[in-house]
Residue frames as a rotation matrix with the C-alpha (Angstrom) as fourth column:
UNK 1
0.069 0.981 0.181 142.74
-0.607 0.185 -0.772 124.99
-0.791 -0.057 0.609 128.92
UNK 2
-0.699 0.060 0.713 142.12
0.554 0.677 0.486 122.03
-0.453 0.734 -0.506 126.25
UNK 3
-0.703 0.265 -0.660 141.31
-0.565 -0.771 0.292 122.64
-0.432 0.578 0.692 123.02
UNK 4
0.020 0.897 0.441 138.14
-0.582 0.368 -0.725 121.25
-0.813 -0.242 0.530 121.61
UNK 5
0.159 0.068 -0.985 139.39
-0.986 -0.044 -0.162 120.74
-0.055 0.997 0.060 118.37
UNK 6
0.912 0.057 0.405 139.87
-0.176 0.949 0.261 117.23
-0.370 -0.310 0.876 117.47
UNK 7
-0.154 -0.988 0.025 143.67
-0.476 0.097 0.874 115.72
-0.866 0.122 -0.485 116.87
UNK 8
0.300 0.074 -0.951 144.11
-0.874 0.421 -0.243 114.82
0.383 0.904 0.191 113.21
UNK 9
0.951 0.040 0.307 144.84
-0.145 0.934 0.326 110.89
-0.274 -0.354 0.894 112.94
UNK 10
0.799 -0.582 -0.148 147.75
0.077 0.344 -0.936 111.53
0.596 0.737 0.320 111.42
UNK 11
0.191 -0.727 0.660 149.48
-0.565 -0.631 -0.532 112.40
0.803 -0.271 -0.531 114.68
UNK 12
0.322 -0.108 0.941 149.26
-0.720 0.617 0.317 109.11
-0.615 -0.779 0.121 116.06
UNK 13
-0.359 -0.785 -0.504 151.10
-0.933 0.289 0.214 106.46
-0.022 0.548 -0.836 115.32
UNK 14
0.253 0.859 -0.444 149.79
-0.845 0.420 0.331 103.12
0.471 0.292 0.833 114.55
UNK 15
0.243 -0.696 -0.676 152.06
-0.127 0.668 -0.733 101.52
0.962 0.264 0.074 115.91
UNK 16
-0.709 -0.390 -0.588 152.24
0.597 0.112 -0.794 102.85
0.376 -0.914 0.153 118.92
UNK 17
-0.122 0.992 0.023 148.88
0.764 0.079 0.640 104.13
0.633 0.095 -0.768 120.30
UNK 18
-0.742 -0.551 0.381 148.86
0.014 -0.581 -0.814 107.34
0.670 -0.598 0.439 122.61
UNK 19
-0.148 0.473 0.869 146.00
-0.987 -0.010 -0.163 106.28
-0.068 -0.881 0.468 124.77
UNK 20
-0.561 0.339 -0.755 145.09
-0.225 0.815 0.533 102.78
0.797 0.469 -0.381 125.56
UNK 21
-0.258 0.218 -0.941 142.49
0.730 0.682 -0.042 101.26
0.633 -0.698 -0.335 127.83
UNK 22
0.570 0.562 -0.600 141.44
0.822 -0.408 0.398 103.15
-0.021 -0.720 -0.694 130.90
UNK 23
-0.552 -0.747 -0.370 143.95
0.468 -0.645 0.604 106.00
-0.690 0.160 0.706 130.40
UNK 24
-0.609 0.475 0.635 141.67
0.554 -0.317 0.770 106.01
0.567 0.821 -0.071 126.86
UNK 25
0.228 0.971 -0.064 138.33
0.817 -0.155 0.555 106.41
0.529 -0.179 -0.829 128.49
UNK 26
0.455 0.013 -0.891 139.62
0.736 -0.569 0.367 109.24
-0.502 -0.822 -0.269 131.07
UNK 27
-0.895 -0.441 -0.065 140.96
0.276 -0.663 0.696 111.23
-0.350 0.605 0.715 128.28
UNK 28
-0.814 0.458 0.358 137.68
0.168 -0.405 0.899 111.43
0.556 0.791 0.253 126.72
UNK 29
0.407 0.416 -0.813 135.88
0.911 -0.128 0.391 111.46
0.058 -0.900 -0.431 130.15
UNK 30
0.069 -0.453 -0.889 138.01
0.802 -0.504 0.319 114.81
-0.593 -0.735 0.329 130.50
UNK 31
-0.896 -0.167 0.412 138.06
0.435 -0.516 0.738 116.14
0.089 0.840 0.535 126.92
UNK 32
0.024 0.996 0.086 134.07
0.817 -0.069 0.572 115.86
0.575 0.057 -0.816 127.00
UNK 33
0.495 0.531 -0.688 134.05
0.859 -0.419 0.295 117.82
-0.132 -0.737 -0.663 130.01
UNK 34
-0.638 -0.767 -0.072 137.25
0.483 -0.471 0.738 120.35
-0.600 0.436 0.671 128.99
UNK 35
-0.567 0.607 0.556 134.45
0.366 -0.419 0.831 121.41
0.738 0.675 0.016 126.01
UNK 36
-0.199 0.980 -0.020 131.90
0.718 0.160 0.677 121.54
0.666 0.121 -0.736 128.11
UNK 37
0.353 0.334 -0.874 132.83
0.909 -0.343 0.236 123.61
-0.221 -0.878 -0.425 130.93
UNK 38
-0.684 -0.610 0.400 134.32
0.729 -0.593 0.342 126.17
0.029 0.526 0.850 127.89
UNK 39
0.672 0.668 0.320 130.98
0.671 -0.732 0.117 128.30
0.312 0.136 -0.940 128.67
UNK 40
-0.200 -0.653 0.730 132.21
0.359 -0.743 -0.566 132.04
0.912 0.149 0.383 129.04
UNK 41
-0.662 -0.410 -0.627 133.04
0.676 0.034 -0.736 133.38
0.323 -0.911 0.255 132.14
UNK 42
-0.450 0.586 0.674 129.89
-0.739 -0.668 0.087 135.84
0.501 -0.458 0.734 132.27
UNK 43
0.283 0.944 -0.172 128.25
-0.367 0.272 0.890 132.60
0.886 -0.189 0.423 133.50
UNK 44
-0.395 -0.668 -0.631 130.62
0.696 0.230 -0.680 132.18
0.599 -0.708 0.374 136.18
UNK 45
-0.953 0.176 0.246 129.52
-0.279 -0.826 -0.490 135.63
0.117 -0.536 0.836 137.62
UNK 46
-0.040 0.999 0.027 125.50
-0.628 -0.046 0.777 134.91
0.777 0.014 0.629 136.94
UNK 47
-0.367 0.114 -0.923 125.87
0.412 0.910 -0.051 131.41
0.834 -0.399 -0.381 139.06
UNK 48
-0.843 0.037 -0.536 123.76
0.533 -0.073 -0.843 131.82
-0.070 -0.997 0.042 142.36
UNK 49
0.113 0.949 -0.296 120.66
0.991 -0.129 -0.034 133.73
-0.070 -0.289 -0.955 143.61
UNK 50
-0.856 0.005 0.517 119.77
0.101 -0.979 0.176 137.45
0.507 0.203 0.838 142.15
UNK 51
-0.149 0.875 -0.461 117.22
0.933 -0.029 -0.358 139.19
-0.327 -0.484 -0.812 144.12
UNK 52
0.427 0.494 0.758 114.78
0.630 -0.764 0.143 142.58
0.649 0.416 -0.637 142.75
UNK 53
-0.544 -0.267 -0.796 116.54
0.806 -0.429 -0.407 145.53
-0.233 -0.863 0.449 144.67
UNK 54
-0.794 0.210 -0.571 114.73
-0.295 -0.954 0.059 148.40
-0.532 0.215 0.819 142.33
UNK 55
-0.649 0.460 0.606 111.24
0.755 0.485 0.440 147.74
-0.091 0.743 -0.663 140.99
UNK 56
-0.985 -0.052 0.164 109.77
0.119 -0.894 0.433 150.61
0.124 0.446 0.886 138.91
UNK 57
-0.273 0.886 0.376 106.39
-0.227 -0.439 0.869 150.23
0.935 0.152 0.321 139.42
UNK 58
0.901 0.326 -0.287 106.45
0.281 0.068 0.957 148.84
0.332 -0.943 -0.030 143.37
UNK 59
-0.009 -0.924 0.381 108.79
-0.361 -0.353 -0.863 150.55
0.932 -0.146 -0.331 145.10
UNK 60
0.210 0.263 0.942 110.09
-0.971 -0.056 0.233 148.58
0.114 -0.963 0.244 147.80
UNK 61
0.864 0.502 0.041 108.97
-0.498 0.864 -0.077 145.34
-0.074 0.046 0.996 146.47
UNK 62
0.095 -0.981 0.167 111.70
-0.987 -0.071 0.144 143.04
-0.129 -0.178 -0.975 146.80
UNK 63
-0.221 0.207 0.953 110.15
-0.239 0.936 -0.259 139.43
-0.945 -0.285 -0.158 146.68
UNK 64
0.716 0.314 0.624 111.82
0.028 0.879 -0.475 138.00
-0.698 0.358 0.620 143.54
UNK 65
-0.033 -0.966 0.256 114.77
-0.467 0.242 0.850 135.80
-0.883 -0.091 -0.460 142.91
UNK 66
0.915 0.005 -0.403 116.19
-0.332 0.576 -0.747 134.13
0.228 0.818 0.529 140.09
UNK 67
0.400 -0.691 0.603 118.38
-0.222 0.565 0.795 131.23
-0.889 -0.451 0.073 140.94
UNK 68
0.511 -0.460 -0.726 121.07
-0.815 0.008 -0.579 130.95
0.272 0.888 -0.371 137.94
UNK 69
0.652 -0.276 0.706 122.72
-0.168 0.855 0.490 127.33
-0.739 -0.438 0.511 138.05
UNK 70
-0.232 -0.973 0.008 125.68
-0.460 0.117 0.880 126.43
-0.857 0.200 -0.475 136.34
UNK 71
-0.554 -0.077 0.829 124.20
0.264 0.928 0.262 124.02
-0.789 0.364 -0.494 134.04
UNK 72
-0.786 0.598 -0.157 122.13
-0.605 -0.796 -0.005 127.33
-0.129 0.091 0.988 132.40
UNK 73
-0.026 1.000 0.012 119.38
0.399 -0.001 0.917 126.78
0.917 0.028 -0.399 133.70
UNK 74
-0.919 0.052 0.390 117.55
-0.200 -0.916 -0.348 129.23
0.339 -0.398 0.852 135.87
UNK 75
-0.396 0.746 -0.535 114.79
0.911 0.245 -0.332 129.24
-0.117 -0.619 -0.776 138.81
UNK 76
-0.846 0.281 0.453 112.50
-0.260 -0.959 0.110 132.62
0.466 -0.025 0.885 138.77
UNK 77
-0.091 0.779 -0.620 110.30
0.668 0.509 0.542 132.64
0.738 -0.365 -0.567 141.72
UNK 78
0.114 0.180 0.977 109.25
-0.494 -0.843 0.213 134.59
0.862 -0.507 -0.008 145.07
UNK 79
-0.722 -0.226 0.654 108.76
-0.682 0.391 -0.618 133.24
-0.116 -0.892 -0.436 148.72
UNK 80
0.151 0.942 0.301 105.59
-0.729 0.311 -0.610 131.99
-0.668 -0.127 0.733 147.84
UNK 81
0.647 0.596 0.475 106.83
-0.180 0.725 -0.664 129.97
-0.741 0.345 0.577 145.14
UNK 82
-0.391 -0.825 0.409 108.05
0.257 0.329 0.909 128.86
-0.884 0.460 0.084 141.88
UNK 83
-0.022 0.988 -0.156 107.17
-0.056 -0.157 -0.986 130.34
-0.998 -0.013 0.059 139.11
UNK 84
0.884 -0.101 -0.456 109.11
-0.428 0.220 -0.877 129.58
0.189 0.970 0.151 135.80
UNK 85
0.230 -0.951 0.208 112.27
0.218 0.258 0.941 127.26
-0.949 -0.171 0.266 135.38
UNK 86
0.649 -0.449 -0.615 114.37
-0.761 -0.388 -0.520 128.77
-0.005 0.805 -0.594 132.13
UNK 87
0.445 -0.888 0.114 117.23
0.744 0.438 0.506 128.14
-0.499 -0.140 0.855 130.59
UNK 88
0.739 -0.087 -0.668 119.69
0.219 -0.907 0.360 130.57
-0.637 -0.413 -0.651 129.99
UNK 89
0.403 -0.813 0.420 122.28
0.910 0.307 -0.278 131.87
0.098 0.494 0.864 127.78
UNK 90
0.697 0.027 -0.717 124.69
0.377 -0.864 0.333 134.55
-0.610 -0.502 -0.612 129.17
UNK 91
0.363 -0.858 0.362 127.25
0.836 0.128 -0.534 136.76
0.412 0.497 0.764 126.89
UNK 92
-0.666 -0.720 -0.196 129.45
0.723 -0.558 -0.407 140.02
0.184 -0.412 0.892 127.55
UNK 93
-0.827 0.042 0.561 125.97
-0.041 -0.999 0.015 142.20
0.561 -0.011 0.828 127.36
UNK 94
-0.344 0.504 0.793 123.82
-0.938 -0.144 -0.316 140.43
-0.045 -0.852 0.522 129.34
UNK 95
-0.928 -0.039 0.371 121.63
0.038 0.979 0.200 136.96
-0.371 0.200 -0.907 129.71
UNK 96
-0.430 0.783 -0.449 118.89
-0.837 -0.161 0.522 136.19
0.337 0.601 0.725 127.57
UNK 97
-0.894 0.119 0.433 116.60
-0.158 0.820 -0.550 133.61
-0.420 -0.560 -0.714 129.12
UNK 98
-0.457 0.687 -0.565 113.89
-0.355 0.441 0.824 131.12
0.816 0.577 0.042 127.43
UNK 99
-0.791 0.272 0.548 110.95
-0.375 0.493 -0.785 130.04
-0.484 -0.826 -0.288 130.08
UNK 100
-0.608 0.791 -0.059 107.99
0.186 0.215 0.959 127.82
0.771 0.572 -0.278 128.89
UNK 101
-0.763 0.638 -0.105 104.86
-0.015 -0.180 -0.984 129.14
-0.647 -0.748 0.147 130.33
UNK 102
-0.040 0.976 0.215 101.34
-0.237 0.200 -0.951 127.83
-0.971 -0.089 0.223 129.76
UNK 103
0.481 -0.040 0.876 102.84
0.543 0.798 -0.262 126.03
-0.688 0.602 0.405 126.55
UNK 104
0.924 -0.082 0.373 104.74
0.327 -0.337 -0.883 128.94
0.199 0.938 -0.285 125.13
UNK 105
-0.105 -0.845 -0.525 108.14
0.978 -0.183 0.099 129.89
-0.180 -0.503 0.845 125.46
UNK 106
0.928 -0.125 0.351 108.37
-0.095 -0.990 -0.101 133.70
0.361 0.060 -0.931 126.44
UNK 107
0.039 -0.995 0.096 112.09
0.954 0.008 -0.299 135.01
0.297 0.104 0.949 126.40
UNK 108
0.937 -0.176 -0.301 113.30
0.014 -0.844 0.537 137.99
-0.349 -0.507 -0.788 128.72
UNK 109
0.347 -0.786 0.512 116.53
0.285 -0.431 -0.856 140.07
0.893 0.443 0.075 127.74
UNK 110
0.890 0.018 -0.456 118.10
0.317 -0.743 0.589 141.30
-0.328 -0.669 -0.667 131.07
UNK 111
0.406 -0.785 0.468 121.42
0.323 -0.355 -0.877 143.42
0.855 0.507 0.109 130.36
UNK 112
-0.099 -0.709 -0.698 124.69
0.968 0.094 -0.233 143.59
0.231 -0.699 0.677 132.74
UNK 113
0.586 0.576 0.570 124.58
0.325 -0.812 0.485 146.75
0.742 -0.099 -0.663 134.47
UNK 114
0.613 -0.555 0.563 127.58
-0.786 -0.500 0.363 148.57
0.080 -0.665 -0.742 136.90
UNK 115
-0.475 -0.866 -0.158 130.63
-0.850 0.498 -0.174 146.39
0.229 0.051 -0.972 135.82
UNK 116
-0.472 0.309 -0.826 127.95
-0.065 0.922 0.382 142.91
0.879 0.234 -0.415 136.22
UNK 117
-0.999 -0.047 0.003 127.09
-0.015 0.257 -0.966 143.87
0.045 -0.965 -0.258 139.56
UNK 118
-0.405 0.832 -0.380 123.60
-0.711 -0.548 -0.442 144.65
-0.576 0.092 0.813 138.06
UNK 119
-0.830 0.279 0.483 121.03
0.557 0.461 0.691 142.94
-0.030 0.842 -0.538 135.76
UNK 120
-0.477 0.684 -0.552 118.43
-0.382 -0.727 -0.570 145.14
-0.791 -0.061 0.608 134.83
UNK 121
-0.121 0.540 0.833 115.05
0.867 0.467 -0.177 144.10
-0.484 0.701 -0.524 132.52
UNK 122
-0.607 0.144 0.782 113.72
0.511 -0.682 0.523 146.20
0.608 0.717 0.341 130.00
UNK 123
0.513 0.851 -0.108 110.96
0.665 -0.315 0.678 147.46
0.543 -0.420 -0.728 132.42
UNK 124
0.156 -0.606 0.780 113.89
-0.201 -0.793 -0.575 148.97
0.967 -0.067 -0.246 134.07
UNK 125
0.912 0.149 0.381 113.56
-0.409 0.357 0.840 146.67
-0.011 -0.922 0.387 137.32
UNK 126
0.272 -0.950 -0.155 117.15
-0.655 -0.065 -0.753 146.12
0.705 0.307 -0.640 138.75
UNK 127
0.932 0.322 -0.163 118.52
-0.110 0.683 0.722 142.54
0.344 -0.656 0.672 140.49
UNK 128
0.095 -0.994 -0.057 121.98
-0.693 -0.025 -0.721 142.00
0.715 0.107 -0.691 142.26
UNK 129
-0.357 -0.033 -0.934 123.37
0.243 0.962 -0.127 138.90
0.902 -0.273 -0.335 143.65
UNK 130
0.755 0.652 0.072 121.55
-0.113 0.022 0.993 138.14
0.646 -0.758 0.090 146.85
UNK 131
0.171 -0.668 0.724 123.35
-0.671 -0.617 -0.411 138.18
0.721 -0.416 -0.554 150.31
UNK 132
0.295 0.235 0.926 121.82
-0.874 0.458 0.162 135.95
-0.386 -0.857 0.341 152.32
């Protein structure tokens, strides 16, 4: 994996550049991205559609997903609909997600749960990646 750090200047030579031209620009076209795609690997696992399998106060109830997208950011909606886009930040104990609704941001905590196969909210309502 590339390291983010930048390369002191003193390890190039002036004399003899170590990137020039289009060679340049795809180095830093690749570094850029090399940083960027350094997110930890819990968000590898979140990517994709979670669906409600255990909700504490409707048993049964099952209609609602949260679509996790690489790019953290995050759909949270039902069949009927959308109801909040987020953005997300995920770490080894769970993902913490920021949604603006009706001009405030409210923030939900969910926490990994059976080796990640779980997220579970504080209410105690439990989602795992969807099948379909």
């Amino acid at each position: 994996m590339a390291s983010c750090i930048p390369v002191s200047p003193t390890t190039a030579s002036p004399a003899q550049p170590l990137w020039t031209g289009r060679a340049r620009r795809w180095a830093a076209v690749l570094f850029v991205a090399a940083c960027h795609s350094a997110a930890p690997a819990h968000a590898d696992v979140l990517v994709g559609t979670w669906q409600l399998v255990h909700d504490v106060e409707r048993p049964g109830y099952t209609d609602d997903f949260m679509d996790f997208e690489s790019e953290a950011k995050a759909v949270l909606r039902s069949s009927r609909g959308v109801y909040a886009r987020c953005t997300y930040e995920a770490d080894a104990k769970g993902v913490s997600l920021q949604c603006p609704v009706k001009g405030t941001i409210k923030r939900l905590y969910l926490r990994w749960a059976e080796g990640r196969r779980s997220l579970v909210n504080p209410l105690g309502d439990v989602y795992q990646r969807a099948t379909r």
